[in-house]
VORO-166377 format. One record per residue (C-alpha): residue number from 0; x, y, z. Coordinates in pm, 1 decimal. Example, Ala and Ser with C-alpha at 12.3 -4.5 7.8 and 13.67 -1.06 7.14 Angstrom:
REM VORO-166377
<0, <1230.0, -450.0, 780.0>>;
<1, <1367.0, -106.0, 714.0>>;
***
This chain:
REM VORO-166377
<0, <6342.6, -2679.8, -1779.9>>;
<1, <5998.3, -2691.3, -1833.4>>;
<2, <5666.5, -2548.1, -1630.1>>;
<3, <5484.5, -2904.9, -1599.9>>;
<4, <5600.7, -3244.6, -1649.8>>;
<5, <5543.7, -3409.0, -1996.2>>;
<6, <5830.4, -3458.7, -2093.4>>;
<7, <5895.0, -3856.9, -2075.2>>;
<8, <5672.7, -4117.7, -1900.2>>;
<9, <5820.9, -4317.1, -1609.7>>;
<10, <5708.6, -4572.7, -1398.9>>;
<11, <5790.0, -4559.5, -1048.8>>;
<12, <5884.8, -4897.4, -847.4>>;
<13, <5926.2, -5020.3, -528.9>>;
<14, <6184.9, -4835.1, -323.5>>;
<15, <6378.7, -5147.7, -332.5>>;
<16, <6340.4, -5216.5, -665.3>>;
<17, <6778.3, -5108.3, -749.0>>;
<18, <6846.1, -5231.8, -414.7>>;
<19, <6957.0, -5599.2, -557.7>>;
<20, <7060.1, -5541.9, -892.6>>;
<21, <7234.0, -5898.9, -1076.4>>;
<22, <7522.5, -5926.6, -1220.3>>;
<23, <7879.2, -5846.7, -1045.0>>;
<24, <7873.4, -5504.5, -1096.0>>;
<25, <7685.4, -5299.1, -797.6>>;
<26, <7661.6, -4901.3, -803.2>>;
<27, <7719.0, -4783.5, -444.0>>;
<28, <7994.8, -4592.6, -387.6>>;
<29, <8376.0, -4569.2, -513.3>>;
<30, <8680.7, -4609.7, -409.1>>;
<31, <8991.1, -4337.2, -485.0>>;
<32, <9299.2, -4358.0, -687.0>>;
<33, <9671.2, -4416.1, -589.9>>;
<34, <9850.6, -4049.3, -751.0>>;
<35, <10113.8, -4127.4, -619.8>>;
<36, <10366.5, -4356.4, -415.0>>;
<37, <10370.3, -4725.5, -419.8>>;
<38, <10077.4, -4998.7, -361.7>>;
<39, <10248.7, -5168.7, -147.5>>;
<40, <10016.1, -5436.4, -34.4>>;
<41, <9955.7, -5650.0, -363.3>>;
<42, <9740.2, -5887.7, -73.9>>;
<43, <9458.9, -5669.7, -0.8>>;
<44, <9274.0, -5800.1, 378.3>>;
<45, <8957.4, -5986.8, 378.0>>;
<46, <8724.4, -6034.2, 658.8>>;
<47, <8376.3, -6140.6, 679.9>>;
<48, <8373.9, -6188.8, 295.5>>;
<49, <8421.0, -5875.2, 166.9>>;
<50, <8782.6, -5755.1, 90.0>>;
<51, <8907.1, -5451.3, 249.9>>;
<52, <9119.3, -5164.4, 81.8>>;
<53, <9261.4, -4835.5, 268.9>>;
<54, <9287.3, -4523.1, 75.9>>;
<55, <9419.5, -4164.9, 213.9>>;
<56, <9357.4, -3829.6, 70.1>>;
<57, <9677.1, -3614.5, 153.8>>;
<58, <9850.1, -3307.7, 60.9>>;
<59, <10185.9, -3457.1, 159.5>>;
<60, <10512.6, -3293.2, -27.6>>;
<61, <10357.5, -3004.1, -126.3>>;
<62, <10118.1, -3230.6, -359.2>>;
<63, <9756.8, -3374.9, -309.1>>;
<64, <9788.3, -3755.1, -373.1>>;
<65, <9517.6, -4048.3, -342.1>>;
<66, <9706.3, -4339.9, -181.6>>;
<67, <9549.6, -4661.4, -206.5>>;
<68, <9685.0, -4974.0, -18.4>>;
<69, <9675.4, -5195.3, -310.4>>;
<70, <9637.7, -5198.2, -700.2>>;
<71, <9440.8, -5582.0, -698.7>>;
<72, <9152.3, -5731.3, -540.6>>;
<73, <8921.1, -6019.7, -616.4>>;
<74, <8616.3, -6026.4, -784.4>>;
<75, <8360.4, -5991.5, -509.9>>;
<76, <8255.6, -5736.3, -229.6>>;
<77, <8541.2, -5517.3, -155.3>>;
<78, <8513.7, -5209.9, 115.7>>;
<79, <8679.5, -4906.1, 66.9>>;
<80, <8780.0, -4674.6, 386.7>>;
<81, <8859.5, -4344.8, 286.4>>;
<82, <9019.4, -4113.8, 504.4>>;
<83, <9120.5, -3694.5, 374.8>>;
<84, <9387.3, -3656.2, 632.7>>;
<85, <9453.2, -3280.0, 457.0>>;
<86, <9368.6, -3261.0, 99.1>>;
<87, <9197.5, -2955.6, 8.7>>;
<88, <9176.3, -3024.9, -365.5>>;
<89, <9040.9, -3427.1, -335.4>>;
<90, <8670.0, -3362.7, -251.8>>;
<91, <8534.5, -3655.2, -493.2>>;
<92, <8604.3, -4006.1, -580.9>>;
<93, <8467.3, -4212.3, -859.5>>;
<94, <8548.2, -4599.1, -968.7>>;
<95, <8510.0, -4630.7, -1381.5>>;
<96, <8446.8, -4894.6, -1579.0>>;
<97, <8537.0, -4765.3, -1900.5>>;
<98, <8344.0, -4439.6, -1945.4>>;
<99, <8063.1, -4586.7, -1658.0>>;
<100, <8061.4, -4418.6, -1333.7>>;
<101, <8006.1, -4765.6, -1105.6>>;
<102, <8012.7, -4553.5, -810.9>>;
<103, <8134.8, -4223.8, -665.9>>;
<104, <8167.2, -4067.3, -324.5>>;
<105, <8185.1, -3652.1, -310.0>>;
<106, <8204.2, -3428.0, -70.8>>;
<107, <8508.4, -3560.5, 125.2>>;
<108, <8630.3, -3290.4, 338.1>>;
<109, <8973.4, -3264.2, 495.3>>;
<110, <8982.2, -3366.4, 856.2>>;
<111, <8622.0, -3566.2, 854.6>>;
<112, <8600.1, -3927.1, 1017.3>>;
<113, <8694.7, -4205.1, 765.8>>;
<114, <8435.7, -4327.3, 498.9>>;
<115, <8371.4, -4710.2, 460.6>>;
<116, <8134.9, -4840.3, 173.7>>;
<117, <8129.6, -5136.5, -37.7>>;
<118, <8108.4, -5239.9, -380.1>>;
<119, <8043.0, -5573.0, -530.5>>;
<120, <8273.2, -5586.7, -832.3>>;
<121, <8327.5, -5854.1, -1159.7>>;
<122, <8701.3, -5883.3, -1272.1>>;
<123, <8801.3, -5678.4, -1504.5>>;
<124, <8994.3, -5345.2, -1565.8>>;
<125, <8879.0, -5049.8, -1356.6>>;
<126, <8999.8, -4714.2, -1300.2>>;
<127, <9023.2, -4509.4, -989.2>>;
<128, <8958.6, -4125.3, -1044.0>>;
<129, <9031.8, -3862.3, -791.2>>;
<130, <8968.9, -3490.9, -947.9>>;
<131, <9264.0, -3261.4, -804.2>>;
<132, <9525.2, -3504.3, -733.1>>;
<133, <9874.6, -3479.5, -934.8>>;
<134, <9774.3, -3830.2, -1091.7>>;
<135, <9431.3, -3839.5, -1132.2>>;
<136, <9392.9, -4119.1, -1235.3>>;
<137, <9525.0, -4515.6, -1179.8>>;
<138, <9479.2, -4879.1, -1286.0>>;
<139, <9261.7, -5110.5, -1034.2>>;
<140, <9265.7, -5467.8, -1156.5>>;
<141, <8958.8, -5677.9, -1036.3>>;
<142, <9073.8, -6055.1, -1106.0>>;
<143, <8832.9, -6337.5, -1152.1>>;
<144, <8514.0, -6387.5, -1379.5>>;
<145, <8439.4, -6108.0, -1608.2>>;
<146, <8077.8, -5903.1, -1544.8>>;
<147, <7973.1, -5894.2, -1891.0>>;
<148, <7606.7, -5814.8, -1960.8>>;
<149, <7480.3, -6147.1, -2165.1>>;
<150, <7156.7, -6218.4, -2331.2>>;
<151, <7037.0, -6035.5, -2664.5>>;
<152, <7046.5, -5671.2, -2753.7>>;
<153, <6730.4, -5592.8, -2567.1>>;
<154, <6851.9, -5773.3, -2214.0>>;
<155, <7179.4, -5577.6, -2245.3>>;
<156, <7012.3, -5245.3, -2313.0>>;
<157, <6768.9, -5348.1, -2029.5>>;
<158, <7032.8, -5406.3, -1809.4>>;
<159, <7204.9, -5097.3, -1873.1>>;
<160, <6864.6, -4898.4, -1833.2>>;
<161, <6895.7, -5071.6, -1452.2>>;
<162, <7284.5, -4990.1, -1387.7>>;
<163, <7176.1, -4625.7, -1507.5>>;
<164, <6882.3, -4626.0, -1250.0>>;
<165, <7128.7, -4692.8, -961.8>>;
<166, <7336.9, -4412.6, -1074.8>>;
<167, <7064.1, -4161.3, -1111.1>>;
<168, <6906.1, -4276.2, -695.1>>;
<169, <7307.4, -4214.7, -610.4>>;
<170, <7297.9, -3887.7, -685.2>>;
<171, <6957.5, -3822.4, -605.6>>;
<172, <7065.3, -3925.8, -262.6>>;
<173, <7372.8, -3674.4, -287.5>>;
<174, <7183.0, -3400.1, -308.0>>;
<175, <6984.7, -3426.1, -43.7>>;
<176, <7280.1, -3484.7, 135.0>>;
<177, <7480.2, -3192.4, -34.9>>;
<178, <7163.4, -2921.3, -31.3>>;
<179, <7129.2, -2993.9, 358.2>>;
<180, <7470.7, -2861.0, 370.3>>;
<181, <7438.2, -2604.2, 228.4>>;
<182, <7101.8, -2526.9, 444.1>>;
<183, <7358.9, -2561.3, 709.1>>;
<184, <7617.9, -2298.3, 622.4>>;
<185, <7368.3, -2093.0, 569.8>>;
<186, <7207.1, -2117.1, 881.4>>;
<187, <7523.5, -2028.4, 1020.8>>;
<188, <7559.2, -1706.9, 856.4>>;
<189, <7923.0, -1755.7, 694.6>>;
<190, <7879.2, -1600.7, 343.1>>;
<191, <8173.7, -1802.4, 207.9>>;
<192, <8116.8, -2144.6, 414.6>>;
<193, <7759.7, -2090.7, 211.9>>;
<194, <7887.8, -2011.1, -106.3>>;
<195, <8091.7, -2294.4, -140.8>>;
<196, <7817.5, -2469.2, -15.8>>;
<197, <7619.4, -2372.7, -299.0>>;
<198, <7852.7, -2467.6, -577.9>>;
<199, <7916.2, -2817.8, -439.0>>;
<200, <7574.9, -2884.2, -447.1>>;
<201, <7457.6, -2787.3, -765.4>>;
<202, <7606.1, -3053.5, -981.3>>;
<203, <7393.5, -3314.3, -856.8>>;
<204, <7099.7, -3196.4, -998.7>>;
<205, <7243.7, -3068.8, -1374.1>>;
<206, <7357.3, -3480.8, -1368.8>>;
<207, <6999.3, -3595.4, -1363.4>>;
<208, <6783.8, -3312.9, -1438.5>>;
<209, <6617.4, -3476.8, -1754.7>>;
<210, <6533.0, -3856.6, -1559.8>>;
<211, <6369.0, -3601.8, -1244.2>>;
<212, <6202.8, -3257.1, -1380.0>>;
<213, <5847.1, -3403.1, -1430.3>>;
<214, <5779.9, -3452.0, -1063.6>>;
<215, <5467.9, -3259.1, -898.6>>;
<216, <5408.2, -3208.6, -517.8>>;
<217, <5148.4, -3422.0, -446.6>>;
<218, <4758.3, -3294.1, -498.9>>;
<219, <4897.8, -3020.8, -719.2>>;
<220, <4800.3, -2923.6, -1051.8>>;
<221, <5107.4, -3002.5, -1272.4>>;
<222, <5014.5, -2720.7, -1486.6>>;
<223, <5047.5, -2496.8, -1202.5>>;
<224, <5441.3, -2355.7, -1087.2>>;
<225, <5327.9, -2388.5, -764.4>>;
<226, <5387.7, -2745.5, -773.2>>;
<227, <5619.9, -2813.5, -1022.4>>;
<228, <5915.0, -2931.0, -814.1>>;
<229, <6192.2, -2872.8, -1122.0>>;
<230, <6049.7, -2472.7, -1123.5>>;
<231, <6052.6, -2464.7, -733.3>>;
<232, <6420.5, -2615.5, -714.6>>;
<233, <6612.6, -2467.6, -1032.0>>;
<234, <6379.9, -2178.7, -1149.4>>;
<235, <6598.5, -1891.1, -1303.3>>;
<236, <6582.4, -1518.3, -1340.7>>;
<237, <6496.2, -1559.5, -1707.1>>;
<238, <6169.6, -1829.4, -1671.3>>;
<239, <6081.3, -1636.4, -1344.6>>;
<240, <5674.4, -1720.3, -1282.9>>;
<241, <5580.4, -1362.3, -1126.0>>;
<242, <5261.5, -1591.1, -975.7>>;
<243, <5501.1, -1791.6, -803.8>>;
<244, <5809.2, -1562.0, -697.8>>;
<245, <6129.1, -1696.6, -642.8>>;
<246, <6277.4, -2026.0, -523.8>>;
<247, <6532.6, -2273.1, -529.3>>;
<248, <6879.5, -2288.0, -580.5>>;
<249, <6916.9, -1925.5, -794.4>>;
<250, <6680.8, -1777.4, -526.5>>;
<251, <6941.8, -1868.9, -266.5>>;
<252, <7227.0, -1791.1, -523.9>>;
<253, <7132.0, -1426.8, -626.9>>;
<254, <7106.8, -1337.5, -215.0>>;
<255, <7502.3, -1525.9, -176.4>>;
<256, <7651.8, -1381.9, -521.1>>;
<257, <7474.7, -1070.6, -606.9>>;
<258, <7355.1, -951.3, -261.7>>;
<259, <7649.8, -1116.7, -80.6>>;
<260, <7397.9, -1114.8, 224.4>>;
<261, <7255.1, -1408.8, 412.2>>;
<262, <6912.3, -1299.7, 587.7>>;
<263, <6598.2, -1471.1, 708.8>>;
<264, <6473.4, -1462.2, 375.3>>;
<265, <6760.5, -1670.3, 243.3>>;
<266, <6725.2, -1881.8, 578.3>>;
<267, <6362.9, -1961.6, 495.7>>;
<268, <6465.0, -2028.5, 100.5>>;
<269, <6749.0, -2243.6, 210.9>>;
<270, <6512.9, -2466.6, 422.0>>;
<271, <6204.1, -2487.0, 152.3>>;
<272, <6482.2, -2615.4, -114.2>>;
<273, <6603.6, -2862.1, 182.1>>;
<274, <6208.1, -2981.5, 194.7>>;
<275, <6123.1, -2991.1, -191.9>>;
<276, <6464.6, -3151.5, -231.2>>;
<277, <6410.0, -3406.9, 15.7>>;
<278, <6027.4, -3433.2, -114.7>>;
<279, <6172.4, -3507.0, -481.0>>;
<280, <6396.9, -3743.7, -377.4>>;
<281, <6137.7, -3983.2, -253.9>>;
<282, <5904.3, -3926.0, -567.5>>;
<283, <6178.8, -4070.3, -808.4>>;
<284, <6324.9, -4343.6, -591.1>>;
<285, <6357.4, -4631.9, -822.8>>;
<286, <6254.7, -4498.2, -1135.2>>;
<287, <6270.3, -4728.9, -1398.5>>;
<288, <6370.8, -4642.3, -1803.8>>;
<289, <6383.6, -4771.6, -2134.0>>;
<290, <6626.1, -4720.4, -2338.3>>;
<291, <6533.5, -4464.0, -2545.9>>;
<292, <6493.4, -4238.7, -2248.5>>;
<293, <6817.0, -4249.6, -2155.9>>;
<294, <6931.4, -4151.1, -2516.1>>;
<295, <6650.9, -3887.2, -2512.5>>;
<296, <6764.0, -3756.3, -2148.5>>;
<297, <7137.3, -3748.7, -2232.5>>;
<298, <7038.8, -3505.0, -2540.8>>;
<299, <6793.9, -3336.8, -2329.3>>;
<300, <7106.5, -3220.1, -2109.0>>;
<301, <7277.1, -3140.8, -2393.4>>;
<302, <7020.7, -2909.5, -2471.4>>;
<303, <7022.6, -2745.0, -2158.2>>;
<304, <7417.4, -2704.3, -2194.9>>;
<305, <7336.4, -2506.0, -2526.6>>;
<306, <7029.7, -2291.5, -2427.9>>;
<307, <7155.9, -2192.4, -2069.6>>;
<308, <7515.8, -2330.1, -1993.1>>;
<309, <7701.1, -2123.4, -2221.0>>;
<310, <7514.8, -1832.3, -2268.5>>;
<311, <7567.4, -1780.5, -1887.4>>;
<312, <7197.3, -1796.5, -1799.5>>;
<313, <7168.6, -2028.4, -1535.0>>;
<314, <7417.4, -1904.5, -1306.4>>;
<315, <7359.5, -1535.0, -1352.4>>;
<316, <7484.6, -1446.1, -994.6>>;
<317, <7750.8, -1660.3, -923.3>>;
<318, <7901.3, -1723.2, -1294.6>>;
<319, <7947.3, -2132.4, -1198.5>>;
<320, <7800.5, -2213.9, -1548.4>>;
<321, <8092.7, -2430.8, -1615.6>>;
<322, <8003.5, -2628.3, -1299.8>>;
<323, <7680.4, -2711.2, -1424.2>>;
<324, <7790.4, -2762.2, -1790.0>>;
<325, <8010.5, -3024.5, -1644.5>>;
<326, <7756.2, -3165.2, -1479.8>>;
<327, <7534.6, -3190.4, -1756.2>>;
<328, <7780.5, -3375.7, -1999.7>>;
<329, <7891.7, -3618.7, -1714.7>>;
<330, <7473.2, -3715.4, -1685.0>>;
<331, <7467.2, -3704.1, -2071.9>>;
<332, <7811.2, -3924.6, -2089.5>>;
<333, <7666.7, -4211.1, -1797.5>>;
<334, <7353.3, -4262.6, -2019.6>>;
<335, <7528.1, -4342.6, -2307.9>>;
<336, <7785.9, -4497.3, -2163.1>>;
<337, <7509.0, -4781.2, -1981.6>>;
<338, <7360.7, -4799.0, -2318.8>>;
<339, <7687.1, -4875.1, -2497.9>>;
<340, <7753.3, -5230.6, -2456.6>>;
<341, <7390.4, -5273.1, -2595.7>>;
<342, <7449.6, -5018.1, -2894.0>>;
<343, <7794.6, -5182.8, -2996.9>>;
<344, <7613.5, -5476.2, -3057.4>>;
<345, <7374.9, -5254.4, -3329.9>>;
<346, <7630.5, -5025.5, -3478.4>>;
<347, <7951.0, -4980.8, -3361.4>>;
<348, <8049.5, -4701.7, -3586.0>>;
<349, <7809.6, -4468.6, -3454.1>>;
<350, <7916.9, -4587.6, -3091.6>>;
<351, <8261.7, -4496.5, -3168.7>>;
<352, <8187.5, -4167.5, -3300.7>>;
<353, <7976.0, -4088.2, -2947.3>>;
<354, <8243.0, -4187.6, -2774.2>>;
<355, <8497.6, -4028.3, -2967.6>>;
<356, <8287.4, -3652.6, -2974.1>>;
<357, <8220.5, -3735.4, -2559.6>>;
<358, <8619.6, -3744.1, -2480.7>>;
<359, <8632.2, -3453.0, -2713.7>>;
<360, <8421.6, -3214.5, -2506.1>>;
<361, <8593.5, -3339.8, -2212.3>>;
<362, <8943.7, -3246.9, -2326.7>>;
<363, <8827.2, -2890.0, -2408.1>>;
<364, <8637.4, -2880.2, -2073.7>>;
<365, <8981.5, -2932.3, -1916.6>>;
<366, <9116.0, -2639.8, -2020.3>>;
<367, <8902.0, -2516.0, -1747.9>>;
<368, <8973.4, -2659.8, -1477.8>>;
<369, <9077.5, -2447.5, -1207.8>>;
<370, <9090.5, -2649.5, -832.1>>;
<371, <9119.3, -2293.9, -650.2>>;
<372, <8759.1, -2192.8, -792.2>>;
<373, <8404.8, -2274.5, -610.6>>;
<374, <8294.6, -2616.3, -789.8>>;
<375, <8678.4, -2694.1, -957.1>>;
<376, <8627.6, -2438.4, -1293.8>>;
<377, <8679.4, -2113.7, -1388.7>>;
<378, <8434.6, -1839.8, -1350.6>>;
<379, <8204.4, -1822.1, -1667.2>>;
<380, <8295.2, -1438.6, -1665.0>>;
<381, <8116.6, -1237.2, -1946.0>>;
<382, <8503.8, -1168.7, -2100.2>>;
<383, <8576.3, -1522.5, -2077.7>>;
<384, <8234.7, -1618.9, -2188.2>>;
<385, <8298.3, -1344.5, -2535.2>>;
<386, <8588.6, -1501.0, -2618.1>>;
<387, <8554.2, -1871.2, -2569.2>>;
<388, <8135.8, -1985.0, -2607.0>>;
<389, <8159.6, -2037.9, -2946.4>>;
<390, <8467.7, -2253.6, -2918.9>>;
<391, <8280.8, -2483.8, -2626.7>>;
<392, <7922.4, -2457.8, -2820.5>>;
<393, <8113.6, -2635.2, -3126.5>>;
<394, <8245.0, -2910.7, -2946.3>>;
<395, <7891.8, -2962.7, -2820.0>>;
<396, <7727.9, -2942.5, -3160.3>>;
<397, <7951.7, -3209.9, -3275.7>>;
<398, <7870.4, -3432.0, -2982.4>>;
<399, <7488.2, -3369.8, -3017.6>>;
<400, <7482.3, -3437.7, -3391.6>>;
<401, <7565.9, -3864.8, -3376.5>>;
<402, <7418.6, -3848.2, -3002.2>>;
<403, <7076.2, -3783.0, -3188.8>>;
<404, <7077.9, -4087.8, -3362.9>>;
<405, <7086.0, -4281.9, -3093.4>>;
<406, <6736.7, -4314.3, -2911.2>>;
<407, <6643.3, -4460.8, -3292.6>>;
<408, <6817.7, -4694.6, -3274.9>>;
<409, <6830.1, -4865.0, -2931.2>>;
<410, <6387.9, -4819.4, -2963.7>>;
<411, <6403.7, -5051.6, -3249.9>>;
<412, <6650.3, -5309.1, -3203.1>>;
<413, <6589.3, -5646.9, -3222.1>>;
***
């Protein structure tokens, strides 16, 4: 993070300006994965021109599963409802085109009304994800004309710069969503409702961090802490501004994790991160890129994995690092991965090796995974942290190293 915002220039558009992206691909939301059990209607329903799909989240059998009524639809709108009937361990779904998040829903608690959202998709091969289920992961076919991005290297960069866009306002929007929960449980003065709170809704942020820490209240001096909103939302103990005191999510996490005590003090911390939250998420509405920043972002949160992830830094209280270091390489991954189609077209070799270096870290990050922990991963313990940092800063290192390379080259194609 840094104490005033110089890092990239934007331009900010039109809060409508991702509302009506072209093309057949449209980031909303996503649908979730069949684990298990048979798609048994191979017809999915359509109404009003959109076609409909039914998914449930149980824990049926002594397994969590993702059932969805079908494993076909048409190229088109199609509207997911999602109902968790009982699944603890299904919190998040996420539709992927290849490595490309096209949308994602989290969140999802057991017991909650059923979800509806659409998505307009082109035909092709999709994937529906569920983290937690026994199969994570299953096939969606999407039949009909292909949503390929045409036009010259530039348009299909530019048009990946767009997709990306869409992705970052999604979770933007999720973590306003996600941070006024977690206002919530703390308001209600359950230490572990909060806590959980907490690591649920610090992803969101570590996904984005490098397209949204240059943002300033308004009228303030952006040399000034005071109004830097990345310092006032994700300050730590080790960048603490004595001027400025403590805020933001570590302020609320040291009182949870190291205090284990919810007073007024975190009350009134809760609700300022619920304001400067909800402040930053209208100053980067429809932010718009070039290429180059996404390359430069996704190594930026790279970066942040090796100066603060791993040494166990940023989470100092609660030990979520791994939360946020998961967070981080998804962002990273989605930026390349809406500049690839562009970047295959300049050299495929080095677009391989990305790729190759991003399902890399991914694998080792699964040895992680633990569905019983706050935020899905193992506690970034100092033993564990002793005995397995240089192992997970390697795997980074070899990522970061053809990841460089990249902002080059997308800046001066032709």
């Amino acid at each position: 993070m840094q104490s005033h915002p110089t890092r990239r220039t934007r331009t900010v558009r039109a809060t409508a300006g991702l509302a009506g992206l072209a093309g057949a691909i449209a980031l909303v939301a996503a649908g979730c994965s069949s684990s298990s059990g048979d798609t048994t209607d191979p017809s999915p329903s359509a109404s009003g021109g959109a076609t409909h799909v039914d998914v449930t989240l149980t824990s049926a059998g002594g397994g969590d599963a993702c059932q969805v009524s079908t494993s076909s639809v048409p190229a088109g709108p199609v509207t997911f409802t999602v109902t968790n009937k009982d699944s603890a361990a299904i919190t998040e779904v996420e539709l992927l085109s290849g490595d490309r998040i096209v949308g994602e829903k989290e969140n999802l608690a057991p017991g909650l009304a059923p979800v509806s959202f659409t998505v307009t998709l082109g035909g092709g091969k999709y994937q529906v994800y569920c983290p937690g289920a026994q199969t994570d992961t299953t096939d969606l076919t999407v039949t009909g004309e292909a949503a390929t991005p045409t036009g010259g290297v530039q348009d299909v960069l530019a048009q990946g710069t767009k997709t990306y866009g869409t992705y970052v306002d999604g979770q933007v929007a999720d973590m306003v969503t996600a941070v006024k929960a977690l206002q919530a449980a703390v308001d209600s003065g359950d230490l572990e409702a909060a806590q959980k709170a907490y690591a649920d809704a610090r992803p969101f942020y570590e996904k984005v961090e490098s397209d949204v820490e240059g943002f300033v209240l308004p009228g303030s001096d952006p040399t000034d802490n005071k109004g830097n909103l990345d310092y006032l939302i994700d300050m730590r103990a080790s960048n603490l501004d004595p001027a400025v005191g403590w805020h933001g999510f570590h302020a609320v996490e040291r009182d949870l994790f190291e205090k284990k005590a919810i007073t007024g003090s975190t009350k009134k911390l809760a609700a300022e991160l619920t304001k400067n939250v909800d402040q930053l998420s209208s100053l980067a509405k429809g932010l718009s890129y070039k290429p180059e920043d996404l390359a430069n972002g996704a190594a930026g949160l790279l970066e942040e994995v090796q100066a603060n992830k791993i040494k166990g830094e940023e989470e100092k209280y609660s030990h979520l690092d791994l939360v946020d270091f998961a967070a981080n390489v998804e962002g990273a991954e989605q930026a390349f991965a809406n500049l690839e189609p562009g970047l295959e077209q300049i050299d495929p070799d080095l677009t391989k090796q990305v790729a190759t270096q991003f399902a890399n870290v991914k694998t080792t990050l699964k040895d992680y995974e633990d569905p019983s922990a706050l935020g899905g991963y193992k506690t970034w313990t100092p033993e564990l942290r002793k005995a397995d940092a240089a192992k997970l800063s390697q795997a980074i290192q070899a990522l970061q190293q053809p990841l460089s390379k990249i902002a080059e080259k997308v800046a001066t194609a032709q």
